[in-house]
C-alpha positions as CSV (number, residue, x, y, z in Angstrom):
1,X,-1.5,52.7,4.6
2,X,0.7,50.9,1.6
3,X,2.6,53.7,1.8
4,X,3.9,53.7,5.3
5,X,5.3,50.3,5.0
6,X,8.4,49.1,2.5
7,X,7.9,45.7,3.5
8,X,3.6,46.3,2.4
9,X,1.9,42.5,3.8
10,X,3.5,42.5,7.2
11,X,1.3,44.9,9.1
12,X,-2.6,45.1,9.7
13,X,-4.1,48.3,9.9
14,X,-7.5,48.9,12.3
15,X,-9.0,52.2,13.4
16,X,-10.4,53.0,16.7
17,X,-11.6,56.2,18.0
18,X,-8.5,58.3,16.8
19,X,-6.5,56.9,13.8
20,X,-4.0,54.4,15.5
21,X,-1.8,51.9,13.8
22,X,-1.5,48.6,14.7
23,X,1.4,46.4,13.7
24,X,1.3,42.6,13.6
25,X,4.6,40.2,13.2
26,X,4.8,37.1,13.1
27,X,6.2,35.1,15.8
28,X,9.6,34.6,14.2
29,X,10.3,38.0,13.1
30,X,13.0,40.3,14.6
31,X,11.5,43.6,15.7
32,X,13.6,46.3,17.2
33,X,12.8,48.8,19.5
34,X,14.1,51.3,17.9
35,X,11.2,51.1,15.3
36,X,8.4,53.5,16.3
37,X,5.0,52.2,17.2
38,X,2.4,53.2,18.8
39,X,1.4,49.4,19.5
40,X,2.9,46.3,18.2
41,X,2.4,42.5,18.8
42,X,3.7,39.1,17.7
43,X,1.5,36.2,16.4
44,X,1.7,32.5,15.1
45,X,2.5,32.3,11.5
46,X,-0.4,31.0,10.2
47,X,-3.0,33.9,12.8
48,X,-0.3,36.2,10.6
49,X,-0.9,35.2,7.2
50,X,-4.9,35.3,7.8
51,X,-4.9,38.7,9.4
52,X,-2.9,39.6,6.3
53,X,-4.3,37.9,3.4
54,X,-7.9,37.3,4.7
55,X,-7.0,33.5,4.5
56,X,-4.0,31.3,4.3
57,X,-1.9,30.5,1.2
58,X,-3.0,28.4,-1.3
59,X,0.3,26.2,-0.7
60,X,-1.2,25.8,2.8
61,X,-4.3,24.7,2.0
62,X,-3.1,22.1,-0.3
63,X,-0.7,20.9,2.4
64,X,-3.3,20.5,4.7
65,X,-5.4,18.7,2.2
66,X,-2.4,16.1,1.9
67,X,-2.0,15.8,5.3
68,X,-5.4,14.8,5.8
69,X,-5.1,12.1,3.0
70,X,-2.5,10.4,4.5
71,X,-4.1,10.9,7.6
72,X,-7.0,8.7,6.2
73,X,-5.3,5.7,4.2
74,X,-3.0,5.0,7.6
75,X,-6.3,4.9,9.4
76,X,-8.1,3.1,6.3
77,X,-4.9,0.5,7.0
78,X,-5.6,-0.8,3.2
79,X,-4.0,-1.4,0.0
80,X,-3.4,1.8,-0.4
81,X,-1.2,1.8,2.9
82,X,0.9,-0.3,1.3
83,X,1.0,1.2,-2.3
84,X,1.7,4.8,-0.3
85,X,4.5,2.9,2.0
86,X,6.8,1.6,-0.8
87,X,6.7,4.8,-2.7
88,X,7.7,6.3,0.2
89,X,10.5,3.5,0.1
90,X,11.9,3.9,-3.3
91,X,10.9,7.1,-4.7
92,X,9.0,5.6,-7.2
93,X,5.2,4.1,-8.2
94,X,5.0,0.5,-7.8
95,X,2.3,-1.8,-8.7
96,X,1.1,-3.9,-5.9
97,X,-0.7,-7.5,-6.8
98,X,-2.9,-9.1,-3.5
99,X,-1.5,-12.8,-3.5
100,X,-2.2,-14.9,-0.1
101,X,-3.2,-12.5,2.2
102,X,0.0,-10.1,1.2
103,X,0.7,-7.8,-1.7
104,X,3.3,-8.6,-4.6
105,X,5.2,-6.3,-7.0
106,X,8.7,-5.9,-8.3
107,X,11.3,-3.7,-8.8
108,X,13.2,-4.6,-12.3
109,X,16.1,-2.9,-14.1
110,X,18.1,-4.9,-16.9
111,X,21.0,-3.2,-15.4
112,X,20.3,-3.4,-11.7
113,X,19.5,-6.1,-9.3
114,X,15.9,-7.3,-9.2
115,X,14.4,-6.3,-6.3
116,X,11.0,-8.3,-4.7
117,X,8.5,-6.1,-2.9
118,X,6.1,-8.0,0.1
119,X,3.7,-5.7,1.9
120,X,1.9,-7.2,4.8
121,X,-1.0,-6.3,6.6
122,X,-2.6,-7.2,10.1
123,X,-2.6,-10.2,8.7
124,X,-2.0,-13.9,10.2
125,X,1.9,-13.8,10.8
126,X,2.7,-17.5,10.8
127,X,1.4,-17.7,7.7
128,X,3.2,-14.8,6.4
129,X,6.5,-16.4,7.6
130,X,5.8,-19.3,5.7
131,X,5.3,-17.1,2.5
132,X,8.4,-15.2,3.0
133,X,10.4,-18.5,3.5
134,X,9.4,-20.4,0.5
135,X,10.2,-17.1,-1.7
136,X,14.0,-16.7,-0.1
137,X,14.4,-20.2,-0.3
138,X,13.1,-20.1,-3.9
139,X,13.8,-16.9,-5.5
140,X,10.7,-15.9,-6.9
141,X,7.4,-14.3,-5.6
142,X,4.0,-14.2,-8.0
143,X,3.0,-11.0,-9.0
144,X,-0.4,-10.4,-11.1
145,X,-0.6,-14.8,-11.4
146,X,3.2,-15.1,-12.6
147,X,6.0,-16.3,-11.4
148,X,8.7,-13.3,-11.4
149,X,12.6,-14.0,-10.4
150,X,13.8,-11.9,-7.7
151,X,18.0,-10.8,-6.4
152,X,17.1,-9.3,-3.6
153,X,13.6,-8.7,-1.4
154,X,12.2,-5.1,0.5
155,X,9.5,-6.8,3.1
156,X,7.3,-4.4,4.9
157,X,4.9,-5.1,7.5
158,X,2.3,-3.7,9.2
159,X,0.1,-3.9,12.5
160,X,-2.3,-2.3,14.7
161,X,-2.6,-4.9,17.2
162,X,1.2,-6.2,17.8
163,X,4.0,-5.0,18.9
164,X,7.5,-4.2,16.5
165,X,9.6,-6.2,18.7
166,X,6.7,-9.3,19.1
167,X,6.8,-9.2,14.6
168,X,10.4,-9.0,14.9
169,X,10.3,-12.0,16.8
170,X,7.8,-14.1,15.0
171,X,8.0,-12.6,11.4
172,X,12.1,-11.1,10.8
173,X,14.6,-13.6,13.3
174,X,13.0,-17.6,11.7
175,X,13.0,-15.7,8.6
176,X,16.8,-14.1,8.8
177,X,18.2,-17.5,10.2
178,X,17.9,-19.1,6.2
179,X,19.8,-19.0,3.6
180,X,19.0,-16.8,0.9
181,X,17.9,-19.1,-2.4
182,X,19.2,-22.0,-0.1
183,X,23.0,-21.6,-1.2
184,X,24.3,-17.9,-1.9
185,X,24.3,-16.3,1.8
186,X,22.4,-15.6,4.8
187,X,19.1,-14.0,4.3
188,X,20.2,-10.3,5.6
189,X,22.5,-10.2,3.4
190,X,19.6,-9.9,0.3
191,X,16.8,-8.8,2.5
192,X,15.5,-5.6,4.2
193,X,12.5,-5.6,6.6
194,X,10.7,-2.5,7.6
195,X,8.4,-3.3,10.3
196,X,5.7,-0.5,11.9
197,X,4.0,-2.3,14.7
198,X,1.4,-0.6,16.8
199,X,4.0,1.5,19.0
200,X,5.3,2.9,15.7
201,X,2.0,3.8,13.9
202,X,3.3,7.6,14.5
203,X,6.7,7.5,13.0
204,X,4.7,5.4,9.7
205,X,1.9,8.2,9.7
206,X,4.6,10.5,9.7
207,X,6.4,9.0,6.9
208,X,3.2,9.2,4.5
209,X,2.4,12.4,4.9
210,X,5.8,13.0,4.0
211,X,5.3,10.7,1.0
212,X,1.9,12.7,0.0
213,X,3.7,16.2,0.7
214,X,6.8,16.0,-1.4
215,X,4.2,15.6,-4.6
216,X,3.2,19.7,-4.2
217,X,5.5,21.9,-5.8
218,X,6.0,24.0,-3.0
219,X,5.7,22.7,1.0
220,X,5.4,25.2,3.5
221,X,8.3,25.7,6.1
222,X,6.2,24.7,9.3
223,X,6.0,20.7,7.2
224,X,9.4,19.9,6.4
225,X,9.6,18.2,9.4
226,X,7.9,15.3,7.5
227,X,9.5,15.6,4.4
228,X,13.3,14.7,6.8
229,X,11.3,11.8,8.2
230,X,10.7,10.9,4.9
231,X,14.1,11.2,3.5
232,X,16.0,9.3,6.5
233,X,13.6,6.3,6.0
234,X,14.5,6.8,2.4
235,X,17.8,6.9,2.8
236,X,17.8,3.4,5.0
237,X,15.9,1.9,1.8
238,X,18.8,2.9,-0.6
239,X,21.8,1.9,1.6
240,X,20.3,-1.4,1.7
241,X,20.1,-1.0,-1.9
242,X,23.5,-0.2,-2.6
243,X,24.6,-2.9,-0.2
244,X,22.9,-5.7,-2.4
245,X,23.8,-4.3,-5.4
246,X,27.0,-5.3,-4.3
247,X,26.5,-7.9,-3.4
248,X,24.4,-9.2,-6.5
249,X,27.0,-8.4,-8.8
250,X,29.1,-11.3,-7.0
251,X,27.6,-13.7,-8.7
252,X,27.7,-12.6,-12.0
253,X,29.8,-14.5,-14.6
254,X,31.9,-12.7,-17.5
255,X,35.1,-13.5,-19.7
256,X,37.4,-11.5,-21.6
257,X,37.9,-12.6,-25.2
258,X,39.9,-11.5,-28.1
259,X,38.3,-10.1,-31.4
260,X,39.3,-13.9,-33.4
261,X,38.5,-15.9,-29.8
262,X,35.0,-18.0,-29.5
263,X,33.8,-18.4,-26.5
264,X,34.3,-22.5,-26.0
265,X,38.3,-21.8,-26.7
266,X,38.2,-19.0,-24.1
267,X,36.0,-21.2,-21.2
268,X,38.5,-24.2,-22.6
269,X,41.7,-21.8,-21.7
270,X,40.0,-20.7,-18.4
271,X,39.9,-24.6,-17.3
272,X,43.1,-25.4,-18.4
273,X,44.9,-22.7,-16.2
274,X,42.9,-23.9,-13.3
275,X,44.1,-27.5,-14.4
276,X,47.6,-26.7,-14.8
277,X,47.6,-23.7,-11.4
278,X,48.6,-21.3,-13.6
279,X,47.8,-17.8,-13.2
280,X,44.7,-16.0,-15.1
281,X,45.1,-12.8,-15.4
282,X,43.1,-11.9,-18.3
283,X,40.3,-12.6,-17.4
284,X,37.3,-11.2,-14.4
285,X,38.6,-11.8,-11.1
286,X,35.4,-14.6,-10.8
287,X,37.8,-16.8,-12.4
288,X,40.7,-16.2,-10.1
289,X,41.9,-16.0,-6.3
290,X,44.0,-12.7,-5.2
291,X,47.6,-14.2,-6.3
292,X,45.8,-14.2,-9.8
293,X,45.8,-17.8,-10.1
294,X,42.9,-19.8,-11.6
295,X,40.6,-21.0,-9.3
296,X,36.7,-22.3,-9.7
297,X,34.3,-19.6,-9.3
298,X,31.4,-18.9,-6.4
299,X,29.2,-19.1,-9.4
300,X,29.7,-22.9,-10.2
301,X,30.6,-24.1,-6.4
302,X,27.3,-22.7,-5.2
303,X,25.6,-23.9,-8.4
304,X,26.5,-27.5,-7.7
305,X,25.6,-27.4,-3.9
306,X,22.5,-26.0,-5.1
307,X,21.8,-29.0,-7.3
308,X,22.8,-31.7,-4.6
309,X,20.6,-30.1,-1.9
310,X,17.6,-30.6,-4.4
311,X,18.0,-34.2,-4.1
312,X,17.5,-35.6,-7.5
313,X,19.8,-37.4,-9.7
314,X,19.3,-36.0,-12.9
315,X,18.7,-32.9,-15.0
316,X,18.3,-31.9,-18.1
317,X,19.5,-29.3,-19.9
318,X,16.4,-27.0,-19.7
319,X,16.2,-28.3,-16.2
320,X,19.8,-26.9,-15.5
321,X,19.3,-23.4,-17.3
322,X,15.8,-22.6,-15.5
323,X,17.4,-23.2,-12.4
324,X,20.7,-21.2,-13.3
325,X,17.8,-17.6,-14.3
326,X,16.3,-18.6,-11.3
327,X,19.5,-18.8,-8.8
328,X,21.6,-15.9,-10.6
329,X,21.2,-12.6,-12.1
330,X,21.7,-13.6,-15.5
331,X,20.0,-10.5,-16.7
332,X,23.7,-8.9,-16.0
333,X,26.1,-11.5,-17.0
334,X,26.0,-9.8,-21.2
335,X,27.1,-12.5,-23.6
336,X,28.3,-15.5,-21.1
337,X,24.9,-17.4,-20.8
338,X,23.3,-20.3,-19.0
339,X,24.6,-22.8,-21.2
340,X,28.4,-21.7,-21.3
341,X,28.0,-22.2,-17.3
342,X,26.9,-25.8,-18.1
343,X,29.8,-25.8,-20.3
344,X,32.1,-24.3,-17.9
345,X,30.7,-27.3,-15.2
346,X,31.5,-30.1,-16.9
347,X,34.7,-29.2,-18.3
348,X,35.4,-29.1,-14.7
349,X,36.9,-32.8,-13.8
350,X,33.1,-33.4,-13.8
351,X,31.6,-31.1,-11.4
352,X,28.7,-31.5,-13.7
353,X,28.8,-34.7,-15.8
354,X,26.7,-36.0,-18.8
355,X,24.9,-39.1,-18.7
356,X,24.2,-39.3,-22.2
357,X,25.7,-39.4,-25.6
358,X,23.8,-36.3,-26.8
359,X,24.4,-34.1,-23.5
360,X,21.2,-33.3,-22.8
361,X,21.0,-34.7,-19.7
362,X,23.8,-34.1,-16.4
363,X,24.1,-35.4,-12.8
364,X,26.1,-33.7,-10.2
365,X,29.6,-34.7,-9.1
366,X,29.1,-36.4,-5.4
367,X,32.3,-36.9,-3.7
């Protein structure tokens, strides 16, 4: 019978009485007419390949066995939801930390934006908006019992017994009317929230069996409709990622110097021309509005707000520097550092102005 065929796996052969050949197709296969057969039918892909091969694929049988995973930690509604929900996020293994009812972890890159990572789950959501406000307001979240400085924060959350638009409500809109770290811009601008409620449990089981299938190397044709719910919610994850990137790198802080220039006579020149209105063209555009004349950067107004809101009189200089790592993403600003900033400040007609002889501590200019 091998012989009769040049395409041999695509028929199944069965006698009855006289010998007589049945052929089987699948259901997506073009048959024409013109081919001579005594009987000939059409079947689902998967009655085809067990007619043919006496049992389907092994790339189908591990498919299934993924499915059915996923299938069990969206029903298990555990840790493991939320470990499986952020790699599906960012393409990548995370390390989750429990911490007040939620689960912690970070995303860090010494040449990308630190990104936070809060997963919460059926959980009490008045409390959880109180945990997500203190961490945009502050800037850091504790992962594993340390405190870890964050640019930017992915917030998933997840429920069985409410509704999207009812956590939307109570969780994402008190949350998104803040400030982000109190003084550098509204809380969307830093911040994405993915939120499954109970009307979306489908679309989130979809999206982790997506997230188990794409580890095989090889997923059958009749799945990739998860793997394309997969990648769009992927794809939402880094937009918002390339969006705060951008956003991030506003307030970093660099100058230009020549090969013989130290860095006090280059901040010293950068004050001067600001003094004197003159324009700055060699150095970042931080330093300088679109004519190209000097001008204070976002960096140090935002910096000083940031110090007055706090409400106290007096910092010192380690006092000033934590606070500087904490509000900025130092980790990209190369060789300008905290202290050149406090520097930068006081050189300012006293935005930032020492109280004593050995500058260790500084007050904030109050007009």
């Amino acid at each position: 019978m091998r012989d009769i065929s040049i395409s041999y796996g695509s028929y199944y052969t069965a006698y009855e009485g006289e010998p007589v050949v049945y052929v089987v197709f699948p259901s997506n296969a073009k048959v024409s007419s013109a081919v001579g057969i005594t009987r000939a039918y059409q079947v689902s892909p998967r009655l085809h390949r067990i007619l043919v091969f006496g049992k389907e694929p092994e790339e189908i049988i591990r498919a299934k066995e993924e499915v059915s995973r996923a299938i069990s930690i969206v029903n298990a509604f555990r840790e493991d939801l939320a470990m499986e929900v952020v790699k599906a996020a960012i393409d990548s293994q995370v390390m989750l930390y429990p911490e007040s009812g939620a689960w912690f972890g970070v995303i860090e890159n010494s040449l990308d934006a630190r990104i936070g990572i809060i997963v919460g789950i059926d959980g009490e959501f008045d409390q959880f908006t109180k945990l997500l406000s203190k961490v945009v307001s502050e800037g850091v979240i504790p992962v594993n019992g340390q405190e870890r400085i964050i640019d930017a924060l992915l917030v998933v959350v997840l429920s069985r017994t409410q509704l999207t638009n009812d956590i939307v409500r109570s969780v994402v809109e008190p949350v998104s009317r803040l400030s982000w770290k109190l003084v550098l811009g509204p809380v969307t601008d830093f911040t994405y929230f993915s939120v499954f409620g109970s009307d979306r449990i489908d679309e989130l089981r979809s999206i982790v069996i997506g997230s188990r299938l794409e580890r095989l190397d090889r997923v059958p044709r009749e799945y990739s409709v998860f793997l394309e719910r997969l990648n769009d919610y992927r794809d939402e994850v880094l937009a918002f990622r390339d969006r705060v990137r951008q956003r991030v790198l506003q307030h970093t802080m660099a100058i230009r110097r020549g090969a013989k220039e130290s860095k006090d006579a280059v901040i010293r020149r950068i004050v001067e021309a600001w003094v004197k209105g003159e324009n700055l063209e060699d150095q970042p555009e931080v330093f300088r509005d679109d004519s190209g004349k000097a001008r204070i950067s976002t960096v140090e107004l935002s910096f000083i707000n940031y110090l007055r809101s706090l409400g106290k009189q007096n910092f010192t200089t380690k006092e000033l520097e934590y606070l500087i790592r904490r509000l900025y993403p130092t980790h990209l600003w190369r060789e300008f550092r905290e202290s050149d900033l406090i520097k930068l400040l006081s050189l300012r007609g006293g935005l930032l102005l020492p109280i004593n002889d050995n500058l260790t501590e500084y007050a904030p200019y109050t007009p």
